[in-house]
MARKEDO-166694 format. One line per 3 residues: their letters; for each residue x, y, z of N, C-alpha, C. Coordinates in steps of 0.2 Angstrom, whole numbers. Atoms other than C-alpha are relative to their C-alpha. Example, Ala and Ser with C-alpha at 12.3 -4.5 7.8 and 13.67 -1.06 7.14 Angstrom:
<nodes>
as> 4/-6/0/62/-22/39/4/6/0 ~ -4/-6/-1/68/-5/36/-4/5/3;
</nodes>
This chain:
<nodes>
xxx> 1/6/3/163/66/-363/-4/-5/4 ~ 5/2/-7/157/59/-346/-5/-1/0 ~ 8/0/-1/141/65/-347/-4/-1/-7;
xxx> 6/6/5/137/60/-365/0/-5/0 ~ 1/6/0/140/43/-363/-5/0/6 ~ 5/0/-7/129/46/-345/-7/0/-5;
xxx> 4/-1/2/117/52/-357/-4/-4/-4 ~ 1/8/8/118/39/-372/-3/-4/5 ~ 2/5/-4/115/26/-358/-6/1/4;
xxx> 7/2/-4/99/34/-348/-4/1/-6 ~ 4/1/6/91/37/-367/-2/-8/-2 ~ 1/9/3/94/18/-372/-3/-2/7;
xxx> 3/3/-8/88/13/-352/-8/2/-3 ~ 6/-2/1/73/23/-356/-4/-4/-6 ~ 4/1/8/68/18/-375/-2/-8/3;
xxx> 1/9/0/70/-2/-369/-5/-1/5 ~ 1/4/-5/63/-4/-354/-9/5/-2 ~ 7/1/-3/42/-3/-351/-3/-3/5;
xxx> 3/0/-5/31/-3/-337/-3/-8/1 ~ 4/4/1/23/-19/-334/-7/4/4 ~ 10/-3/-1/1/-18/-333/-1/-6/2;
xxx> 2/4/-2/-5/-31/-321/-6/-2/-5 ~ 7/4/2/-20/-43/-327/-7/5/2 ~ 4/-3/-4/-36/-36/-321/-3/-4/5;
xxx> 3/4/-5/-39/-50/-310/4/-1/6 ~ -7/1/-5/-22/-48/-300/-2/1/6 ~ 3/-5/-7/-31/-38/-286/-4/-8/3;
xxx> 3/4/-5/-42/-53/-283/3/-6/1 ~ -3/7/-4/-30/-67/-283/4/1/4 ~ -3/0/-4/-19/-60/-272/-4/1/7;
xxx> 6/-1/-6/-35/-58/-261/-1/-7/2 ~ 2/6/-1/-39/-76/-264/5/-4/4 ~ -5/3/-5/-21/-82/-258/1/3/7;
xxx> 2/1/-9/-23/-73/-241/-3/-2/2 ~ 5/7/-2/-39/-80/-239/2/-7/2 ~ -4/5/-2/-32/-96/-241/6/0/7;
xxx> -7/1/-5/-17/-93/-232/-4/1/8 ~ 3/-1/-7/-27/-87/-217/-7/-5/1 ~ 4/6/1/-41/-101/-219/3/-6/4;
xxx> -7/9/-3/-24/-116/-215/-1/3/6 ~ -3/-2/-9/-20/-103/-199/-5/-6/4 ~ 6/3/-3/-37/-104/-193/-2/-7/2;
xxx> 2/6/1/-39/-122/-196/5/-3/4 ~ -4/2/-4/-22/-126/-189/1/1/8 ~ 1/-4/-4/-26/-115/-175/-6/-3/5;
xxx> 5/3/-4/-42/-124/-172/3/-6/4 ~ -3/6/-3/-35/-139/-169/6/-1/4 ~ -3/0/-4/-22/-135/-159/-4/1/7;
xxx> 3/-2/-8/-34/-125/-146/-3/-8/1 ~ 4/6/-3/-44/-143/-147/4/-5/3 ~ -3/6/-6/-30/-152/-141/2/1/3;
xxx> -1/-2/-7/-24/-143/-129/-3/5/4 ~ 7/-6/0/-41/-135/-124/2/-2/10 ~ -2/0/-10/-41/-133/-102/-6/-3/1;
xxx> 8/2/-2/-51/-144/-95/-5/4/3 ~ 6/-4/-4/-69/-140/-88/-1/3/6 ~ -1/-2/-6/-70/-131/-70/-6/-6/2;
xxx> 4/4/-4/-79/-144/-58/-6/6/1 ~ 4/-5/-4/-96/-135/-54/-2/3/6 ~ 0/-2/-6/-94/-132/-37/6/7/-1;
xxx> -5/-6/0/-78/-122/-42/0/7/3 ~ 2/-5/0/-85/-105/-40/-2/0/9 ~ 1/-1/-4/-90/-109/-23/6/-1/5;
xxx> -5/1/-4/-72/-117/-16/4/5/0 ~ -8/-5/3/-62/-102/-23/-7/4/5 ~ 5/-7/-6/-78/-88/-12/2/-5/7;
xxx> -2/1/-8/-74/-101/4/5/3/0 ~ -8/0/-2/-56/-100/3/-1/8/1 ~ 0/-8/-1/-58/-80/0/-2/3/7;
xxx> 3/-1/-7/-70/-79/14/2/-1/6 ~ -7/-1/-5/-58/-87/26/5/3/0 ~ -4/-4/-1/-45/-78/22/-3/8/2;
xxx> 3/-7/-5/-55/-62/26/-3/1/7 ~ 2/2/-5/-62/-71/40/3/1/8 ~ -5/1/-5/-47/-72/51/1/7/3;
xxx> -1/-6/-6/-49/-61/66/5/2/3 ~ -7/-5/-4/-37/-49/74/-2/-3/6 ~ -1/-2/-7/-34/-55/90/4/4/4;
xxx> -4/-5/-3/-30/-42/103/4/-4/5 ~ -4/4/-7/-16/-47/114/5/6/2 ~ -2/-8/-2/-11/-33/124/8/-1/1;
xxx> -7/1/-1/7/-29/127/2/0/8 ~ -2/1/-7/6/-29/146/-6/-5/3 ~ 4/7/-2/-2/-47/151/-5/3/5;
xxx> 3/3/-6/-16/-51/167/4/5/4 ~ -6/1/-5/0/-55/176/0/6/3 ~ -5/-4/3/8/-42/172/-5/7/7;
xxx> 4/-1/-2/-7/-31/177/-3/2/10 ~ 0/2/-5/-11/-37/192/5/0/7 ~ -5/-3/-5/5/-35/201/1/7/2;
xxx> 1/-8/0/3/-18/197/-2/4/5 ~ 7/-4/-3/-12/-14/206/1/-5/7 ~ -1/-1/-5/-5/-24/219/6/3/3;
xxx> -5/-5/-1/10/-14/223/-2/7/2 ~ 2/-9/-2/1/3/221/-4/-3/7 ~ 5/0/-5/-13/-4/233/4/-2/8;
xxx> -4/1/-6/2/-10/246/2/6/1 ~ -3/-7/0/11/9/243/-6/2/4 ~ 6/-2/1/-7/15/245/-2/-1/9;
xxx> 1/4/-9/-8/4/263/3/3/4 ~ -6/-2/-4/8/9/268/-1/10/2 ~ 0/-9/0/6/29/265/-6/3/6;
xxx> 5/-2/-4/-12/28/274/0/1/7 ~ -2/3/-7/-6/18/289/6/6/2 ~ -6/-4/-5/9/32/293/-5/9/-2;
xxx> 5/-7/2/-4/48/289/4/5/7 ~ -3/-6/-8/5/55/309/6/1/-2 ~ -6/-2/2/21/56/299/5/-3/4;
xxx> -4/3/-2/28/45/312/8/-3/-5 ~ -5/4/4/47/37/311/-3/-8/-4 ~ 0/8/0/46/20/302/3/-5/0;
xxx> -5/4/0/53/4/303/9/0/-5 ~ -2/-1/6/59/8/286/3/6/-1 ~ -3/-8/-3/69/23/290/3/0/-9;
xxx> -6/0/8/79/21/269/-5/0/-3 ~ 4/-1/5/62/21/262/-4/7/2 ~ 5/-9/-1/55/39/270/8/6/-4;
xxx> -5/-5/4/74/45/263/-2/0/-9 ~ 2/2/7/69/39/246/-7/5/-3 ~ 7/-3/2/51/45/245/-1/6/2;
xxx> -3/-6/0/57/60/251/-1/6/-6 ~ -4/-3/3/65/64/238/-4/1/-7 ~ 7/-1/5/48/63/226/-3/4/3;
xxx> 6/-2/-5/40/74/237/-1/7/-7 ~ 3/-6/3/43/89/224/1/-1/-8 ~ 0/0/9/42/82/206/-4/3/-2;
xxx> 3/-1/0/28/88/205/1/9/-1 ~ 1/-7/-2/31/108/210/6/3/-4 ~ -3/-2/3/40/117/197/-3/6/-3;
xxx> 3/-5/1/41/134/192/0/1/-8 ~ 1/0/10/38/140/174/4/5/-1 ~ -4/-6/2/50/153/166/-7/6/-3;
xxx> 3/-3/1/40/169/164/-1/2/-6 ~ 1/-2/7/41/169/145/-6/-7/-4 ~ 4/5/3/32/152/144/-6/3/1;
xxx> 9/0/-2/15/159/154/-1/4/-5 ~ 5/-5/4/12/173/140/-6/-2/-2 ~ 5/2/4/-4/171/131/2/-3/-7;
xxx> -1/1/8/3/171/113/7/-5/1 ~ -4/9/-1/15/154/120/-4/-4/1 ~ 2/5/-2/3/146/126/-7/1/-5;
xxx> 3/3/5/-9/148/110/4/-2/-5 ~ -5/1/6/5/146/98/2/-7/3 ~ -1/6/-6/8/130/112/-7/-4/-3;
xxx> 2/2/0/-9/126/108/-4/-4/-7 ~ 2/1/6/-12/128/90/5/-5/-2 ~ -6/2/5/5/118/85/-3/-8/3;
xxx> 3/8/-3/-3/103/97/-6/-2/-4 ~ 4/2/2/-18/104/90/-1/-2/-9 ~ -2/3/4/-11/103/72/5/-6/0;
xxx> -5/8/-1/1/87/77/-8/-5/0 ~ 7/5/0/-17/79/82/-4/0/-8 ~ 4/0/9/-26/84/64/5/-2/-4;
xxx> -6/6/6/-10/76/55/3/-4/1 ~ 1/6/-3/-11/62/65/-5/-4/-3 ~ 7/3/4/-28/58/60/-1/0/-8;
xxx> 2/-1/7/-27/64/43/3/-5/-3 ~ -3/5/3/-12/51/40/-2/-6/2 ~ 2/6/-3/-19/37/48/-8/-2/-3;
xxx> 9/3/3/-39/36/39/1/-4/-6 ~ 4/2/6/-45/25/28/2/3/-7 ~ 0/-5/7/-42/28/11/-8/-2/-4;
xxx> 7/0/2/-61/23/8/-2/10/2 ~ 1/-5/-2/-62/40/16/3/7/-5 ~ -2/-6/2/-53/49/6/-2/3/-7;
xxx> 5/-3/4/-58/62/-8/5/2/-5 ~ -3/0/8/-55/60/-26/0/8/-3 ~ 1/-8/4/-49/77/-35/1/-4/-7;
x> -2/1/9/-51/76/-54/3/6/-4;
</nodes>
């Protein structure tokens, strides 16, 4: 019983109701009220840019902004070494006193200094060291050489320019 009355009611929904057919001018007046409506934007739009338009740049402009750049790329690296002159200097005189003092006892004589031949002594064999018989082979000391010689190539390679470096596409 449900379903005919569902029925009776889209029958009668159907018979009443009609499509409405726009004019044939619809299409252009709703053309003409965008128009319009985007005409006002425009125009409101104008006049706001004009009254809060940025002022003019001075004509030097172009030139004060390339000084400033220029000085700031201008500004030299000065080197300032980490061991001063001074510094330097006492250096070279110290060794050049050792250097006096070493020449002037060449007879191996005692010296006054009897606490600095204990001392210096004791450097006599820094220098003289034996090597374990596994370092001297060949295949250590090229596997010693390539592994050096690779730290130095991945040194320079992290370290270039990146003007230097090569674009893969």
């Amino acid at each position: 019983m449900m379903e005919d009355d569902n029925k009776k009611l889209d029958k009668l929904i159907r018979d009443n109701i009609e499509t409405e057919r726009p004019t044939l001018d619809f299409s252009d007046k709703i053309l003409q009220q965008i128009i319009s409506a985007e005409a006002k934007k425009e125009k409101v739009l104008g006049t706001l840019v004009q009254k809060y338009a940025l002022e003019a740049p001075s004509k030097d402009f172009t030139k004060k902004v390339m000084n400033q750049i220029l000085k700031e790329n201008s500004s030299v690296f000065v080197y300032k070494p980490v061991i001063g002159k001074k510094v330097w200097f006492s250096i070279g005189f110290v060794l050049s006193l050792m250097l006096f003092y070493g020449l002037s006892n060449l007879d191996y004589k005692q010296t006054q200094f009897g606490y600095l031949d204990k001392y210096l002594l004791k450097f006599d064999h820094i220098f003289s060291f034996q090597l374990p018989e596994g370092l001297l082979s060949p295949i250590f000391t090229l596997s010693l050489f390539t592994l050096s010689l690779f730290l130095v190539l991945d040194y320079f390679i992290q370290n270039r320019d990146s003007t230097h470096k090569i674009n893969v596409v």
